[in-house]
Wavefront OBJ file of the C-alpha trace (Angstrom):
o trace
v -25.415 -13.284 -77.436
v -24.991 -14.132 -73.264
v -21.452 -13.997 -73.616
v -21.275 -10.315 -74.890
v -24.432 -9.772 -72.403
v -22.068 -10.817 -69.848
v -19.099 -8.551 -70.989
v -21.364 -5.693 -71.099
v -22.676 -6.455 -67.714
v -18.618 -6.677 -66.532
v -17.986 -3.459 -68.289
v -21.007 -1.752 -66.831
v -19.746 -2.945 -63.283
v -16.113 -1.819 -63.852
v -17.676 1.584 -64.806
v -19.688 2.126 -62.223
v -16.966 1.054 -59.330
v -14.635 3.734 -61.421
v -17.138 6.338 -61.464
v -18.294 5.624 -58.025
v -14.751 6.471 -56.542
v -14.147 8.991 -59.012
v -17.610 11.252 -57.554
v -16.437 9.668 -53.512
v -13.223 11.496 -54.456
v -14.957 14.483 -55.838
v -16.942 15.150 -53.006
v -14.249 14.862 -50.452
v -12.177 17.493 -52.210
v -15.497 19.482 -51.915
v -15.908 18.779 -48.491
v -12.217 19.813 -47.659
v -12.923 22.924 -49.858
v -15.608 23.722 -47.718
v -14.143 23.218 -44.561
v -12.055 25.344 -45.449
v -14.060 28.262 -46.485
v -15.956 27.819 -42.881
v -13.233 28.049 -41.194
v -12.118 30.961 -43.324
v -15.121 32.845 -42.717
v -15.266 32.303 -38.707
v -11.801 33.515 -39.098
v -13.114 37.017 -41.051
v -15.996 37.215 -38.157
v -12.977 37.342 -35.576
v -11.273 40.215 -37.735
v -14.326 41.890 -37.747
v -15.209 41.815 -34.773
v -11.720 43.191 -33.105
v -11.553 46.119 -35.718
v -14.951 47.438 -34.147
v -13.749 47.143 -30.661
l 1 2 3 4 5 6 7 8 9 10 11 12 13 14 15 16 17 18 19 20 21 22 23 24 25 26 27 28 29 30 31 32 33 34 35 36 37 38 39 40 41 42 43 44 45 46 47 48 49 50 51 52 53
């Protein structure tokens, strides 16, 4: 019984580091994505903004 307790415990661990990367790695991709976008949309502002002129 405290030996599988323990592998479970293990296993729980080695899932949780995993899936904590895994979602560290998600939201940098986000953050990129995002970035992006911003800078994407200051760039549109710019456009705009010397078609009126």
């Amino acid at each position: 019984m405290v030996e599988t307790l323990e592998q479970t415990l293990k296993i729980g661990i080695l899932t949780a580091s995993f899936l904590g990367r895994f979602n560290h790695s998600l939201m940098a991709n986000k953050k990129v994505k995002k970035q992006e976008f911003e800078e994407g949309n200051i760039f549109k502002c710019f456009d705009n903004s010397s078609s009126n002129e």
